[in-house]
BALOBA-1460 file (C-alpha; in Angstrom, 3 decimals):
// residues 284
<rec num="1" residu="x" x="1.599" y="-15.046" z="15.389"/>
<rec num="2" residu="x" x="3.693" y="-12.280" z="13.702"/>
<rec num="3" residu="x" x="6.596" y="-11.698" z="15.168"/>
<rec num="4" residu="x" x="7.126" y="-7.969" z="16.435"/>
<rec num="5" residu="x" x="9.592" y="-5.417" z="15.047"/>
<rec num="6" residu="x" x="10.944" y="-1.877" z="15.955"/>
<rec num="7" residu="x" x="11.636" y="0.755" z="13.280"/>
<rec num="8" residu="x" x="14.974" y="0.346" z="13.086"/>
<rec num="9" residu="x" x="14.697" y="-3.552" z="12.727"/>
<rec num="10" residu="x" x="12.469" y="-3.160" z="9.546"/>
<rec num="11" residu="x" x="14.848" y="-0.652" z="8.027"/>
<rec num="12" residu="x" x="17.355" y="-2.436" z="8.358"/>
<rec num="13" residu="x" x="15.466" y="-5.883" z="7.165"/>
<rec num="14" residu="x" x="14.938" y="-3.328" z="4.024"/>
<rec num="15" residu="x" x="18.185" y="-1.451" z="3.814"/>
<rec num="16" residu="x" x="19.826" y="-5.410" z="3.631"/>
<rec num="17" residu="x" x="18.078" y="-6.098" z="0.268"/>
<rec num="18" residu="x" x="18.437" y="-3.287" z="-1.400"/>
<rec num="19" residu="x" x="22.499" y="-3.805" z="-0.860"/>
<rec num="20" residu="x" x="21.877" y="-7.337" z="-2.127"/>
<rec num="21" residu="x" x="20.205" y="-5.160" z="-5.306"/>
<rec num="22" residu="x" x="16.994" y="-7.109" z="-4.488"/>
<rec num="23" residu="x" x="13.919" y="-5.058" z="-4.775"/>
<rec num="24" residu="x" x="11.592" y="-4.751" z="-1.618"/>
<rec num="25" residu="x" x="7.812" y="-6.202" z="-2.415"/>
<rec num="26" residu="x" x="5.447" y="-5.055" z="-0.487"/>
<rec num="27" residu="x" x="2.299" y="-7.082" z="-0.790"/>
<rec num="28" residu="x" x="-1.786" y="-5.852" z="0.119"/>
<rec num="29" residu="x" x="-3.326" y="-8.674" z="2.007"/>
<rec num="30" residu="x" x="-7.407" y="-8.590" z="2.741"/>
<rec num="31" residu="x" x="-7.281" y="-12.029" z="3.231"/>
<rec num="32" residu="x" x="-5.315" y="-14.660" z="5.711"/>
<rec num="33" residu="x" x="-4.285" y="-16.587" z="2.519"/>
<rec num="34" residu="x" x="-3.020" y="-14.223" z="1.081"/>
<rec num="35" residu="x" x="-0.532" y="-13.115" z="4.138"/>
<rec num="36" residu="x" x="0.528" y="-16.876" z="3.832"/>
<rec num="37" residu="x" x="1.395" y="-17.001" z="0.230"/>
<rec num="38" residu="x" x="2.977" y="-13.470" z="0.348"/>
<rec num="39" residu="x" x="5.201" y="-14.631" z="3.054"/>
<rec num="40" residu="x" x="6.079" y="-17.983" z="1.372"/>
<rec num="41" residu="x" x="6.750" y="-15.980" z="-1.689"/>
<rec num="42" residu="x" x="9.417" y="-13.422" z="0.031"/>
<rec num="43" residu="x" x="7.530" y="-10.476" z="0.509"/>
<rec num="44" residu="x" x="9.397" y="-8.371" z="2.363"/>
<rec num="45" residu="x" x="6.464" y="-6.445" z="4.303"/>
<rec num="46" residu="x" x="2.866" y="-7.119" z="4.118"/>
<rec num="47" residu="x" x="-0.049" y="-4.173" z="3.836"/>
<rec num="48" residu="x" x="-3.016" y="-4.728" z="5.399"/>
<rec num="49" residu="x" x="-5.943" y="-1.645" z="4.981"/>
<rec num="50" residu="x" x="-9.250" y="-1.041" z="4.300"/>
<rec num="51" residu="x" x="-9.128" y="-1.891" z="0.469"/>
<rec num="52" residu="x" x="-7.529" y="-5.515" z="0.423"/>
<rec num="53" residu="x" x="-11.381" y="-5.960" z="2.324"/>
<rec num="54" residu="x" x="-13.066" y="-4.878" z="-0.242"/>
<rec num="55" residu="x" x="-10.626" y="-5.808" z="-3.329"/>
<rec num="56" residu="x" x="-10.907" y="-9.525" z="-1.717"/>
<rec num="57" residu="x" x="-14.512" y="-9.399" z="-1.533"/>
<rec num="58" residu="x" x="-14.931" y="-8.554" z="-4.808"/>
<rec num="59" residu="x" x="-15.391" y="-4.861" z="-5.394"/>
<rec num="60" residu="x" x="-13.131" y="-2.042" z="-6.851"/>
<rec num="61" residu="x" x="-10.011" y="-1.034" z="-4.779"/>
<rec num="62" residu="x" x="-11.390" y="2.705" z="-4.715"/>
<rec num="63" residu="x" x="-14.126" y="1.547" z="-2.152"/>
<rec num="64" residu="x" x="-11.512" y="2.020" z="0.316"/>
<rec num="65" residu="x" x="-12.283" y="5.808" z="-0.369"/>
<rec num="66" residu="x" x="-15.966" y="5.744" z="-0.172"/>
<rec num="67" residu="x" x="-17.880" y="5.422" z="3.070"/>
<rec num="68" residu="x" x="-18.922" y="2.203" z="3.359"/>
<rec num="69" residu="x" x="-17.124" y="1.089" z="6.267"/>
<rec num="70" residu="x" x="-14.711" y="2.397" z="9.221"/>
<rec num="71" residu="x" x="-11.242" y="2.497" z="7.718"/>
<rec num="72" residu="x" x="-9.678" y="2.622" z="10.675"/>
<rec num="73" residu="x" x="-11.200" y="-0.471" z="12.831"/>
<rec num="74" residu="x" x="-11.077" y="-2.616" z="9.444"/>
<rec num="75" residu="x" x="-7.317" y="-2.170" z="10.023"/>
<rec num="76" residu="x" x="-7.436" y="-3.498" z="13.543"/>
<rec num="77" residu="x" x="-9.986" y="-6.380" z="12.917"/>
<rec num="78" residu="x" x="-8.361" y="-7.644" z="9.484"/>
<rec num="79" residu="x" x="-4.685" y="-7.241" z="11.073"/>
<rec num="80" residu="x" x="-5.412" y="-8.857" z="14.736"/>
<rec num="81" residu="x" x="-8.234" y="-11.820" z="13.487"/>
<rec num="82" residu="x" x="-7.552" y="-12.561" z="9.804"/>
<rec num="83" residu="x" x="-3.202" y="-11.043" z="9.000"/>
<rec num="84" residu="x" x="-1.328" y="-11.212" z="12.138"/>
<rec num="85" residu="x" x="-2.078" y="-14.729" z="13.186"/>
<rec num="86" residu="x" x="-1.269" y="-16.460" z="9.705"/>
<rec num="87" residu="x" x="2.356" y="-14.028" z="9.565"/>
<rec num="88" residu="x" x="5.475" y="-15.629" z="11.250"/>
<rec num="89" residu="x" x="8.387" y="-13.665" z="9.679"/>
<rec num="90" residu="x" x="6.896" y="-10.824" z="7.563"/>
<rec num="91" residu="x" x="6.801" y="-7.470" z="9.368"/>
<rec num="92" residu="x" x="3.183" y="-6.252" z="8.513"/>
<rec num="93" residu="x" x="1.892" y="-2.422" z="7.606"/>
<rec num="94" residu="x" x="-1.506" y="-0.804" z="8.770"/>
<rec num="95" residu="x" x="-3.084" y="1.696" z="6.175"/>
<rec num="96" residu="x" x="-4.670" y="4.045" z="8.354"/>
<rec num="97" residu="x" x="-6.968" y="7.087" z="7.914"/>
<rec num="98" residu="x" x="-5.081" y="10.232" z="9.417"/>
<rec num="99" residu="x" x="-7.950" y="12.417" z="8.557"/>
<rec num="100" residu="x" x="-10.448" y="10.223" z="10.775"/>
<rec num="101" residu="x" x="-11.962" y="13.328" z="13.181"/>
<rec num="102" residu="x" x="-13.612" y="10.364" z="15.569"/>
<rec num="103" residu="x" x="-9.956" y="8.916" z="16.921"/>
<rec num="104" residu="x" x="-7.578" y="10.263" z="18.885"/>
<rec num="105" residu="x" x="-5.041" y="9.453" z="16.816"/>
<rec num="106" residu="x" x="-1.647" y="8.846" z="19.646"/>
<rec num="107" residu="x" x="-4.035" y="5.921" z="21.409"/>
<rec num="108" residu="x" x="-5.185" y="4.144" z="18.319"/>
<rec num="109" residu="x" x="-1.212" y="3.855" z="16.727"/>
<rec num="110" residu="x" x="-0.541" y="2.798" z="20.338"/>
<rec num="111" residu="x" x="-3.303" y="0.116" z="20.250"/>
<rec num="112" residu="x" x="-2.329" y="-0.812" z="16.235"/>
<rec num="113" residu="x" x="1.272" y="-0.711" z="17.843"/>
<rec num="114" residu="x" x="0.376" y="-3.051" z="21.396"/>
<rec num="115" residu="x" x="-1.447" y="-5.709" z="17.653"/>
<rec num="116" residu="x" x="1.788" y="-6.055" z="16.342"/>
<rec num="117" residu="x" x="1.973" y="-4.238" z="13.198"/>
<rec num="118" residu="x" x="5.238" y="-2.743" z="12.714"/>
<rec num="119" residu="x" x="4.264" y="0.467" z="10.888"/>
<rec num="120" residu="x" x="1.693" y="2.736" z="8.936"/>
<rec num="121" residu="x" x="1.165" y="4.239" z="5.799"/>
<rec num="122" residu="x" x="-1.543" y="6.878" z="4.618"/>
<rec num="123" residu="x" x="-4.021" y="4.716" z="3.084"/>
<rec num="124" residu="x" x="-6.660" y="5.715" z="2.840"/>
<rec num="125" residu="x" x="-6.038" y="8.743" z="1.839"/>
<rec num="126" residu="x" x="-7.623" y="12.385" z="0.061"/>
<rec num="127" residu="x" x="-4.167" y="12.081" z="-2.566"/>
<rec num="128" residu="x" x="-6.231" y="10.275" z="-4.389"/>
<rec num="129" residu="x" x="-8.770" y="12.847" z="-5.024"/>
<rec num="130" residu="x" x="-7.593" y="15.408" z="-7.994"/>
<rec num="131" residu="x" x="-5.739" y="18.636" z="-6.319"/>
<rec num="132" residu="x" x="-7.583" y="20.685" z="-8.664"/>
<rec num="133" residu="x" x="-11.150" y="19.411" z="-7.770"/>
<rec num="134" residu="x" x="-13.623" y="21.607" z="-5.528"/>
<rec num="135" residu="x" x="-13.858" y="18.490" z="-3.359"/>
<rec num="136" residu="x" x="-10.441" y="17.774" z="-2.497"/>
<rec num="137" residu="x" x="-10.202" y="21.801" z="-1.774"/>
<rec num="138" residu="x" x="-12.644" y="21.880" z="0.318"/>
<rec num="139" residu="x" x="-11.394" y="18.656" z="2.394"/>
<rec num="140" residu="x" x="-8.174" y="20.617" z="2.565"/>
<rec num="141" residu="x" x="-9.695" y="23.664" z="3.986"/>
<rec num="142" residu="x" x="-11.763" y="22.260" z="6.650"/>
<rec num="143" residu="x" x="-9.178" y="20.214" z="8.404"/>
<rec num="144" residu="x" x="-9.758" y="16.525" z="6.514"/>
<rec num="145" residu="x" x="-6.790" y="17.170" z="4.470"/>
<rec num="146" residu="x" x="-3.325" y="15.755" z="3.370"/>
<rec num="147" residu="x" x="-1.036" y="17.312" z="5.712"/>
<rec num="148" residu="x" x="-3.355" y="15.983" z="8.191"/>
<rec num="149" residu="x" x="-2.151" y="12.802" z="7.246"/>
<rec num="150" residu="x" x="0.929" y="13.462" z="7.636"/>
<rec num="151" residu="x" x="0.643" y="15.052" z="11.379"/>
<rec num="152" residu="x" x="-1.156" y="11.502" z="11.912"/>
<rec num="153" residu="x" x="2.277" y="9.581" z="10.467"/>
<rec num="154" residu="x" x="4.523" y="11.830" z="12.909"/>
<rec num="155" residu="x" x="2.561" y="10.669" z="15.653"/>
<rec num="156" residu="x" x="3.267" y="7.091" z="14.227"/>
<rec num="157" residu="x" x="7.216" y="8.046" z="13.941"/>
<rec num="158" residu="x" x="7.225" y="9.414" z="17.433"/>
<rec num="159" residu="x" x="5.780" y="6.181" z="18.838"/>
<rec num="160" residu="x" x="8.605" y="4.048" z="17.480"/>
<rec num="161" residu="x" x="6.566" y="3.186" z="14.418"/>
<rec num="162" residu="x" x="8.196" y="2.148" z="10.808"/>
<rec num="163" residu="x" x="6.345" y="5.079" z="8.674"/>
<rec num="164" residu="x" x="5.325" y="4.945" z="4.791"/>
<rec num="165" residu="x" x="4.058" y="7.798" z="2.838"/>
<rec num="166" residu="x" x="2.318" y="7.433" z="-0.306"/>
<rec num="167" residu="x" x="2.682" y="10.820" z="-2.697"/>
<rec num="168" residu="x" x="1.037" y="11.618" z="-5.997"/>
<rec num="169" residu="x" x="2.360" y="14.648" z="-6.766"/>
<rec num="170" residu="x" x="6.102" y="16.001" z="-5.821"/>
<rec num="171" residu="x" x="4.493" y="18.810" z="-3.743"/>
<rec num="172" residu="x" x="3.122" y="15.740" z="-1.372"/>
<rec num="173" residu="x" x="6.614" y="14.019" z="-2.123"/>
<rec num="174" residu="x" x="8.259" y="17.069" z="-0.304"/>
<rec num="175" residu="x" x="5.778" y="16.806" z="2.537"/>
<rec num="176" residu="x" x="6.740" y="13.167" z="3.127"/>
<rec num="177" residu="x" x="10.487" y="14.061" z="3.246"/>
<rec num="178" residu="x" x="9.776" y="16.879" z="5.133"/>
<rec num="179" residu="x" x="7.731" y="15.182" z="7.728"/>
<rec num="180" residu="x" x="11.041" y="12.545" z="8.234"/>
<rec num="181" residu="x" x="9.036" y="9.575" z="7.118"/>
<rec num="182" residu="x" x="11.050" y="6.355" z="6.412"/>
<rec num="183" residu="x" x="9.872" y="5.858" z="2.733"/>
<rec num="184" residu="x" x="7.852" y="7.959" z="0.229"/>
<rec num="185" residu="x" x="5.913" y="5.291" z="-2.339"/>
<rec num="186" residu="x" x="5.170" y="7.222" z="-5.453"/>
<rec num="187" residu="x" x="1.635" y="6.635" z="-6.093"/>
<rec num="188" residu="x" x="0.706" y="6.721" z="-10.267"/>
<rec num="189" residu="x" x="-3.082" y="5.923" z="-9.564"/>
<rec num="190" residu="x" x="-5.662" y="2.986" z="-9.479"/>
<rec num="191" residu="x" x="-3.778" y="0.531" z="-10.923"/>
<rec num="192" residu="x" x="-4.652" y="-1.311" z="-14.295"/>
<rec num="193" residu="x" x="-5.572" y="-4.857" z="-14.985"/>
<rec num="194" residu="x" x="-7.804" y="-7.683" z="-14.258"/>
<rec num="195" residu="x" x="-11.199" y="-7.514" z="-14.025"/>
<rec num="196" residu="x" x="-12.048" y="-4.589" z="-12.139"/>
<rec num="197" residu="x" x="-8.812" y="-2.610" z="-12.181"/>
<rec num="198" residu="x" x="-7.917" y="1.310" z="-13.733"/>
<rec num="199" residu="x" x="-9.645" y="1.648" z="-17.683"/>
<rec num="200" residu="x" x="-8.000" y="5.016" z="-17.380"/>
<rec num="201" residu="x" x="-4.696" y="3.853" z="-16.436"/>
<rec num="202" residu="x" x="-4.443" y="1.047" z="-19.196"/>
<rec num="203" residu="x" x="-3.529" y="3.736" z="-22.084"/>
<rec num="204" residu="x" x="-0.715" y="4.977" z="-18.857"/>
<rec num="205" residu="x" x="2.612" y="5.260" z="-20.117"/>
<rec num="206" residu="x" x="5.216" y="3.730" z="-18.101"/>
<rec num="207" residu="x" x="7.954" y="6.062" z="-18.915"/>
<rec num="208" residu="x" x="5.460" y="9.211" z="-17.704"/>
<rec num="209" residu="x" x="5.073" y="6.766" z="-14.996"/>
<rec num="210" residu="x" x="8.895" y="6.840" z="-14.377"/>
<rec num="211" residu="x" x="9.187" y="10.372" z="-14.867"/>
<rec num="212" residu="x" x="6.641" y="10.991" z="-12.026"/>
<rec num="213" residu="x" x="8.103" y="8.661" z="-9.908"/>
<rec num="214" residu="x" x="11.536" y="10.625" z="-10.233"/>
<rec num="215" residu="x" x="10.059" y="13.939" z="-9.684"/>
<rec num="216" residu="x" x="7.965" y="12.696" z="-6.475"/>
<rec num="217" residu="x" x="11.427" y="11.020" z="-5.354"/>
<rec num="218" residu="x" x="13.184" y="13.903" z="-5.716"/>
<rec num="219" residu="x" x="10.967" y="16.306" z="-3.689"/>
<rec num="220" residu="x" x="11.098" y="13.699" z="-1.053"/>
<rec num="221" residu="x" x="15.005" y="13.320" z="-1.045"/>
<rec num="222" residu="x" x="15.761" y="17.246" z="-1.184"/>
<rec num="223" residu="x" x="14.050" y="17.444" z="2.111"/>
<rec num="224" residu="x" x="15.028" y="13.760" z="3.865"/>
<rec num="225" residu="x" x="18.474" y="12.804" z="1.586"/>
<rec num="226" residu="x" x="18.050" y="9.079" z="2.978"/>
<rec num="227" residu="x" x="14.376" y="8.490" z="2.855"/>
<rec num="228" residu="x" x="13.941" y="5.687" z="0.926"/>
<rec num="229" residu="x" x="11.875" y="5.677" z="-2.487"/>
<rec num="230" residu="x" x="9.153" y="3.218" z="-4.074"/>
<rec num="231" residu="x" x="6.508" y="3.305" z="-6.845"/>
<rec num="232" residu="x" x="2.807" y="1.667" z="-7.125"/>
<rec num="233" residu="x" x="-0.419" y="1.891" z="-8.966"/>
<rec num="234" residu="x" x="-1.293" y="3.012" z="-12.941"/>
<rec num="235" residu="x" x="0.573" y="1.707" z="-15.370"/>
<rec num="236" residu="x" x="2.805" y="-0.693" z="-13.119"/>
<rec num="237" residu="x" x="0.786" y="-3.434" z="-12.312"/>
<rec num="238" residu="x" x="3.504" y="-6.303" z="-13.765"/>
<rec num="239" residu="x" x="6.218" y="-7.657" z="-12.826"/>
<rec num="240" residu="x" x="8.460" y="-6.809" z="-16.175"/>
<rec num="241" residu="x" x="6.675" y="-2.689" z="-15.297"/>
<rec num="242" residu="x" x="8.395" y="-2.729" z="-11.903"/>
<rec num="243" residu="x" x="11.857" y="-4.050" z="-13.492"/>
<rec num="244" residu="x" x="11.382" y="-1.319" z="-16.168"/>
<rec num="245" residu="x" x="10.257" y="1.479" z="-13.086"/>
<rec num="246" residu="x" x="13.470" y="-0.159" z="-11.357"/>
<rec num="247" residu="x" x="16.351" y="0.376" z="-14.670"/>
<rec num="248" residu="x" x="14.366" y="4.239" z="-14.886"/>
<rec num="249" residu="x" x="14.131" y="5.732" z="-12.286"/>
<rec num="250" residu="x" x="15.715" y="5.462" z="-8.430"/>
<rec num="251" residu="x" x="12.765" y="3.360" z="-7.107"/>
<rec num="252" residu="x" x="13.652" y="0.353" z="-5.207"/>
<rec num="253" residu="x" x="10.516" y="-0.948" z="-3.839"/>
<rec num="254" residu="x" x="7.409" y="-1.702" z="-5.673"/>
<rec num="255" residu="x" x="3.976" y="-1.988" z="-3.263"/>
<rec num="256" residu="x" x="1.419" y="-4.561" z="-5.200"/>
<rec num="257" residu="x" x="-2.411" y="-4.939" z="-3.914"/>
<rec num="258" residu="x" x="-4.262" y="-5.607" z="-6.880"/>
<rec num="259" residu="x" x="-0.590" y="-6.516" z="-8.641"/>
<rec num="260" residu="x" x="0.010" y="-8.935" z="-6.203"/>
<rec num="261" residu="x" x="-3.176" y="-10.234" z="-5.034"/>
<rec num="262" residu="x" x="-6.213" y="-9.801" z="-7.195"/>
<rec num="263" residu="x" x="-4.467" y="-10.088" z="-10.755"/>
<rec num="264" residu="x" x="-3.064" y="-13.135" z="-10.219"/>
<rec num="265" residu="x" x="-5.941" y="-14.730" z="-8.844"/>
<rec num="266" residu="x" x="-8.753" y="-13.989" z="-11.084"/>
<rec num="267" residu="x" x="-7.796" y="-16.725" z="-14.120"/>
<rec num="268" residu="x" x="-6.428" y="-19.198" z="-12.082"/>
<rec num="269" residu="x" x="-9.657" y="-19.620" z="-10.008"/>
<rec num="270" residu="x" x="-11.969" y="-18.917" z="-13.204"/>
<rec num="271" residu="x" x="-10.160" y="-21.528" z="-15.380"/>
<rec num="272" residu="x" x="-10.032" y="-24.066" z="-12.689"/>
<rec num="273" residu="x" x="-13.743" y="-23.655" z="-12.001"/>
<rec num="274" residu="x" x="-14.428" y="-24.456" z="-15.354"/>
<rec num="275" residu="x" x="-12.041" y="-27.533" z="-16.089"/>
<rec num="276" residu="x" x="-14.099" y="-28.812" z="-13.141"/>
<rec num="277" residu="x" x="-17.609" y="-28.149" z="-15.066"/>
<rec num="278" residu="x" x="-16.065" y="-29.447" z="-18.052"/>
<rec num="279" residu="x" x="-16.178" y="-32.968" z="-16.984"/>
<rec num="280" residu="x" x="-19.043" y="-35.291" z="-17.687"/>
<rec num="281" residu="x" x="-20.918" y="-37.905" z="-15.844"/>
<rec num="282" residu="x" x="-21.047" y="-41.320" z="-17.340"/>
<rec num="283" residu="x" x="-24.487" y="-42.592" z="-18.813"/>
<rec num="284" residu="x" x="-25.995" y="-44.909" z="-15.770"/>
């Protein structure tokens, strides 16, 4: 089982490696395999939400977004039957849906708290969704919003909870700081690569990537100096992007789902499936 932490205990797990100038990896796990292989690889937290379900089953990480399941008690079941019994180090992070109207949100952090996850981040979430769209508008102005997200991560900080905030754009940056979160994760979009990942983010650019990131990190730190700053999504889905996002710009965290966990799977498994069908069966 994984072992349980307190805020300040995964801060300062995190605060450690950054001193040692070692990046902190957070790695998306839908499935118990790949908790295990994150942990045995040094992950330094471990994600588990909605879309690792549904990336791991086969389907585009934007599903996550859509209704085709309950965000919120994926997060429990994958964490407490599939996540948190295959952990034994690894602090591990819920995703949770702050806009959910049907919880009350200070009872279900408690119960994700009582599981043993250590902390929560705003996945999913309506950042996603383009600022400028009717829909995302209209979200906003009948209480399913972004800042309603956030009230649901100061709930999670009040409880004693390690709290993540994923921004798109430096206005939601400034929210994050502003709300006292413990780390804003500049968020560039569905990320490229692989078989089902981001056509629009393949022609990304990384240095607009890094110039986002900076802008998003800066709205954060001008309201919380200390809050702590990573990138995901778009154009960094390698590892060489992350060391360029990490010489460009003041991130020092990278969080990988499909990076970490789809990408890397996808021609392994293929090309060993078919060195298997490749052999033949002697004449009898």
């Amino acid at each position: 089982m994984a072992k349980h932490y307190t805020r300040e205990e995964v801060i300062t797990r995190l605060r450690a490696e950054i001193d040692e100038r070692r990046p902190v990896v957070i790695v998306g796990a839908g499935t118990g395999i790949s908790a295990k292989f994150a942990e045995k690889g040094g992950a330094d937290l471990i994600g588990v939400y909605n879309s690792g379900k549904y990336r791991m089953d086969g389907h585009g990480s934007l599903a996550g977004l859509m209704p085709y399941g309950d965000a919120n008690q994926i997060v429990i079941d994958l964490g407490s039957r599939t996540v948190l019994p295959i952990v034994k180090e690894t602090p591990v992070i819920g995703g949770i849906c702050g806009t959910d109207p049907t919880r009350e949100m200070t009872t279900f952090l408690g119960e994700l708290q009582r599981l043993g996850l250590a902390g929560v981040m705003n996945f999913p979430t309506v950042g996603l969704i383009d600022w400028d769209s009717r829909y995302r508008q209209e979200l906003e102005s009948t209480g399913m919003g972004y800042d309603k997200e956030m009230e649901a991560l100061c709930i999670a900080k009040d409880l004693g909870l390690f709290t993540m905030g994923y921004a798109f754009r430096p206005e939601e940056g400034a929210m994050v700081g502003r709300a006292g979160l413990d780390v804003v994760i500049a968020h560039m979009g569905l990320t490229r690569g692989g078989s089902i990942g981001s056509t629009m983010s393949k022609e990304d650019d990384l240095a607009e990537a890094a110039k986002l990131v900076d802008a998003i990190g800066d709205a954060a730190r001008a309201e919380k100096p200390d809050i702590m700053v990573f990138s995901h999504g778009g154009a960094i889905a390698y590892p060489e992007d992350t060391a360029y996002i990490y010489e460009n710009t003041q991130s020092v965290g990278f969080l990988g789902a499909s990076s970490a966990e789809r990408i890397p799977v996808e021609e392994p498994l293929r090309a060993a499936t078919a060195a298997f069908k490749a052999a033949r069966l002697p004449q009898r």
